[in-house]
N, C-alpha and C positions, 0 to 999 in steps of 0.2 A: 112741224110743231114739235115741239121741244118737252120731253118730260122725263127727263136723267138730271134734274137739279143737283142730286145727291154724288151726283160725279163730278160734275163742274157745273156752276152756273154762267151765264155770260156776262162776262166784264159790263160795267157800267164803260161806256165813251170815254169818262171824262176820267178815268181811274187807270187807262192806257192809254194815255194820250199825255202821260209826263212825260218830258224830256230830259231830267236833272243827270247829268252821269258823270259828275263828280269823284274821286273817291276818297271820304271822309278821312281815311287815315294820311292822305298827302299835305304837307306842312305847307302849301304853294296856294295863292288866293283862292283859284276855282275848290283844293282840297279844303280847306276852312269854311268856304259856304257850301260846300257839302256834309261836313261837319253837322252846320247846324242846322241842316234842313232836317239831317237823320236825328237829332238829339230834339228837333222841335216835334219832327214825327210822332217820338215814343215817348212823347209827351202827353199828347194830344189823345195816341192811342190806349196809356193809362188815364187818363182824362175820360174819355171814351166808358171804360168799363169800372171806373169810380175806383180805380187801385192807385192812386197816387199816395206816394208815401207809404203805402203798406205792401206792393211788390215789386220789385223790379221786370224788365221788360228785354227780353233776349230774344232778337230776330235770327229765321231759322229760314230751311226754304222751302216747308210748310210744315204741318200736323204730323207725318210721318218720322220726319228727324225729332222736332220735338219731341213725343211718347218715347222715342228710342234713348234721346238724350235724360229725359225723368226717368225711365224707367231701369237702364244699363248704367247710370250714373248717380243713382240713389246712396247713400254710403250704407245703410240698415241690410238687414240679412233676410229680413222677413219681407217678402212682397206678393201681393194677390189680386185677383181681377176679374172682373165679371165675364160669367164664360161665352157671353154673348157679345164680345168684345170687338172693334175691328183688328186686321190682321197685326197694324202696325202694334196695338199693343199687346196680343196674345204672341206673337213670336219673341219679343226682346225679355216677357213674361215667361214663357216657356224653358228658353237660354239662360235664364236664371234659377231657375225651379220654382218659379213662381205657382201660385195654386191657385185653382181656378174656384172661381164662388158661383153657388149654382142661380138660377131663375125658377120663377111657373114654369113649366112645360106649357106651352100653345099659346104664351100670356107675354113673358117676356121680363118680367120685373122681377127684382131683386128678389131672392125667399130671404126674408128677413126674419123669417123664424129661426132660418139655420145659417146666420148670420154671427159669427164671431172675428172680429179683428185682433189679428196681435199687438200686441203692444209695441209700440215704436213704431211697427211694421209699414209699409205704404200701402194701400187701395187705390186701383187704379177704374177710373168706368166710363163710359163712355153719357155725356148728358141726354144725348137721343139715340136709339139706336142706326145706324146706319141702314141698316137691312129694311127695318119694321117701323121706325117711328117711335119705338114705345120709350117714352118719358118716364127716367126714372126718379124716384125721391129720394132727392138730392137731400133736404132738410134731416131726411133721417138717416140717413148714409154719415153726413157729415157728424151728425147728433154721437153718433155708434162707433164712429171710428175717433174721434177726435176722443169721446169719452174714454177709450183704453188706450190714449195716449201716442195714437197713430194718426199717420199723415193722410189727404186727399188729394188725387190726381183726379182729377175732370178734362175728361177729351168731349170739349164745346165745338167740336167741328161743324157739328151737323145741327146745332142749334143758334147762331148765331144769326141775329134777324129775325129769326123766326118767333119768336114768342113774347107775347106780350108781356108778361110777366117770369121774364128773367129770373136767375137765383140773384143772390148777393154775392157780388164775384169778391167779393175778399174774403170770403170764410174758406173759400179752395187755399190750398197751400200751391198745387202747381196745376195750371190750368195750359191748355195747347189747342190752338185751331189751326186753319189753312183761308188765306184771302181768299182762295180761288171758288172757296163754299161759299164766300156771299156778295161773290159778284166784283171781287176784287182781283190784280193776277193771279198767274201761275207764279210759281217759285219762290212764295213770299207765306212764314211762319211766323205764328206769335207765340213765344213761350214764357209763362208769367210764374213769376216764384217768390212768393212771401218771404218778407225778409225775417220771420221770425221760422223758416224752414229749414230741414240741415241742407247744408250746400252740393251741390251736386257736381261728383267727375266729369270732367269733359270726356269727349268720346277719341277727339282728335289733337291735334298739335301742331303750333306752325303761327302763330300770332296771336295778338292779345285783346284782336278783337270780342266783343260783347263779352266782355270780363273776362278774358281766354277761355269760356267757356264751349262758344264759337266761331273759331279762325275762320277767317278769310274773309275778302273783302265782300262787304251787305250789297243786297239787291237793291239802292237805291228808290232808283226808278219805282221799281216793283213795291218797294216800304212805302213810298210817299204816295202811290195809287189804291194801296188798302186803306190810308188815310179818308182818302175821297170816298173812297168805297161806304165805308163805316157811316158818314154821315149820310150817304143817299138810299140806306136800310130803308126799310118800309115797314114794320111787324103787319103794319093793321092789314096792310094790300095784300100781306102771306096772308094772312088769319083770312080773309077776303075768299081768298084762291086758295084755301083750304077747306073752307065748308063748301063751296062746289063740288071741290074733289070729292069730298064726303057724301055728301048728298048723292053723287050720281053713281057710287059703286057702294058704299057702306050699307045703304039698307036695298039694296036688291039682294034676293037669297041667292041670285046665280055665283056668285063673286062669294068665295073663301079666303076670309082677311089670314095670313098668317102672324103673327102676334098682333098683341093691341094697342092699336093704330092711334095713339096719346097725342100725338101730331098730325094732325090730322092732312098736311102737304104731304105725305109721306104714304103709300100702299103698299104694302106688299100682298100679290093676289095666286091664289095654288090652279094654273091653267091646266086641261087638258091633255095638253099633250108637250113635252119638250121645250122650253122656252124658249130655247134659239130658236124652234119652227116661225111661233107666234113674233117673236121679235123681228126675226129677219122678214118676213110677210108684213109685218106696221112699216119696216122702213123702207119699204116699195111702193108706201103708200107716203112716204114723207114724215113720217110718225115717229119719236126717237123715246123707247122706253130703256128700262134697266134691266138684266139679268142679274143683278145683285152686287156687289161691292169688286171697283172696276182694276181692285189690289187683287181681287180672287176669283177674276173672272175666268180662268183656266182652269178653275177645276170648282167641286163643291163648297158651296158655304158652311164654314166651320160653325158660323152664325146661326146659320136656320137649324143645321144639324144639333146644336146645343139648344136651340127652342123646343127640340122636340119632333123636328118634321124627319122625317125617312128620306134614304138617301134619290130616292125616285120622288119624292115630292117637293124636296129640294131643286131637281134637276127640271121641274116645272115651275119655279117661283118666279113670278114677274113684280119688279120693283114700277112703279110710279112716284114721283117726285114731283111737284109742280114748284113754280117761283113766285116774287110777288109782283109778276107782269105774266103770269097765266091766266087766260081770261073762258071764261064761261063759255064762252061758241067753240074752243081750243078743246077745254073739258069732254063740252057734248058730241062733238067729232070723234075723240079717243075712245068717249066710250061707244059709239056704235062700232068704230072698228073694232073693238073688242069683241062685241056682244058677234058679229060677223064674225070673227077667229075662232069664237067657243062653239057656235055652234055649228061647226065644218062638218 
């Protein structure tokens, strides 16, 4: 039983089961209908998220390069980021002297009381949090930052599928996922950037693929499987397999949510004792939970640490994630082996 969504979900069949491996830059028949498979793609895929004509579409080889390429290739001086951020954007943040914007403490969401943007400057946030779930607002984020004249980065990684009621993805200026969050491959990035955006440095050099912003030859295959992907989302069957989740840990008092849980596929719970104990014991049982974001699973979350939790309460955080093919008997099983882990 499967509940690390938030690491990888698994591919839909029919989304790895492309075989096109063409390569779109070669002048020779197979390279031309590869061509237009990739340009029917990012078609489809701005089609998809109602950005046609207002951003352009730069395939990455996921979420990771994406945030690195907005965030190390911004042309402005001022850049800042929610400090509950995942790692890919807090390190490329940091290497710039980027400044961190705080949250609640034990909540998760923005303190928008002490909330100042610079002008011009970029904002960068993440739409869900990875760790916790909590949902930020995006409406007033965009409201605040766009009002002093500054840009929005949204890392939609973790909310993609998932929510029935979506933002308005053209009011972001640069937005970045990874297929592999929604059941899509491995190795396949979406990086979207408003064409009324400043233009962004490449990171690297070597070809004039995806506007030479990104050299090298695209993951075909991989582009054309997040396509299928996209369309075999489910939000309602998440939402579905999220009030389960909810129902069966949220309101029992044994279970300590750590931030607020706004997604409700999404747990993060303060156990016991050491979470790799608890972890390594669910997956002798066939059981696959999270220790927290699988970029910083070597050491503590910079995440949870900046919510507020202590470096020992941290080092007991157990993530759950379900998908929208988690089913209720899956749910009720995890949680008894839980409730059996807590109380050893």
């Amino acid at each position: 039983m499967y509940f690390d969504n938030n690491a990888t979900t698994h591919p839909f069949k029919q989304a790895i089961a492309v075989s096109s491996w063409g390569n779109p830059g070669s002048k020779g028949a197979v390279g031309v209908r590869a061509h237009e498979d990739l340009e029917e793609a990012r078609r489809s895929i701005l089609e998809h998220f109602g950005l046609v004509g207002s951003h352009d579409l730069v395939f990455t080889s996921g979420a990771t390069e994406s945030n690195n390429l907005i965030i190390s290739g911004f042309p402005g001086d001022s850049v800042s980021f929610l400090e509950t951020d995942h790692e890919s954007v807090r390190a490329p943040m940091v290497s710039r002297g980027g400044r961190a914007v705080g949250v609640l403490k034990r909540h998760g969401v923005l303190d928008l009381a002490n909330f100042f943007p610079s002008p011009g400057g970029l904002f960068s946030f993440s739409l869900v949090n990875h760790e916790t779930g909590t949902l930020q607002p995006w409406n007033r984020i965009l409201n605040r930052v766009h009002g002093s004249g500054g840009f929005v980065h949204c890392d939609a990684t973790q909310g993609i599928g998932r929510l029935l009621d979506p933002p308005f993805w053209r009011d972001f200026d640069y937005i970045s996922c990874s297929a592999h969050k929604f059941h899509g491959p491995m190795g396949v990035g979406f990086l979207f950037i408003s064409k009324n955006s400043p233009k962004l440095r490449p990171l690297s050099i070597g070809g004039t693929q995806e506007g030479g912003l990104r050299p090298g030859t695209p993951n075909l295959p991989g582009i054309l499987g997040s396509v299928i992907a996209l369309r075999l989302l489910d939000a309602r069957a998440y939402e579905a397999s999220s009030r389960l989740l909810r129902k069966a840990f949220v309101s029992d008092g044994r279970f300590v949510i750590n931030g607020f849980p706004s997604l409700g596929g999404i747990l993060n719970i303060l156990g016991p004792v050491d979470h790799d104990v608890i972890v390594g014991n669910l997956a002798k049982q066939g059981i696959s939970v999270g220790t927290g974001s699988a970029c910083a699973s070597k050491g503590i979350s910079e995440s949870l640490l900046a919510l507020g939790l202590s470096e020992s309460e941290a080092k007991r955080a157990i993530r759950i994630s379900v998908s929208q093919f988690t089913t209720g008997w899956e749910i009720g099983r995890l949680r008894e082996s839980i409730v059996r882990e807590f109380e050893k």
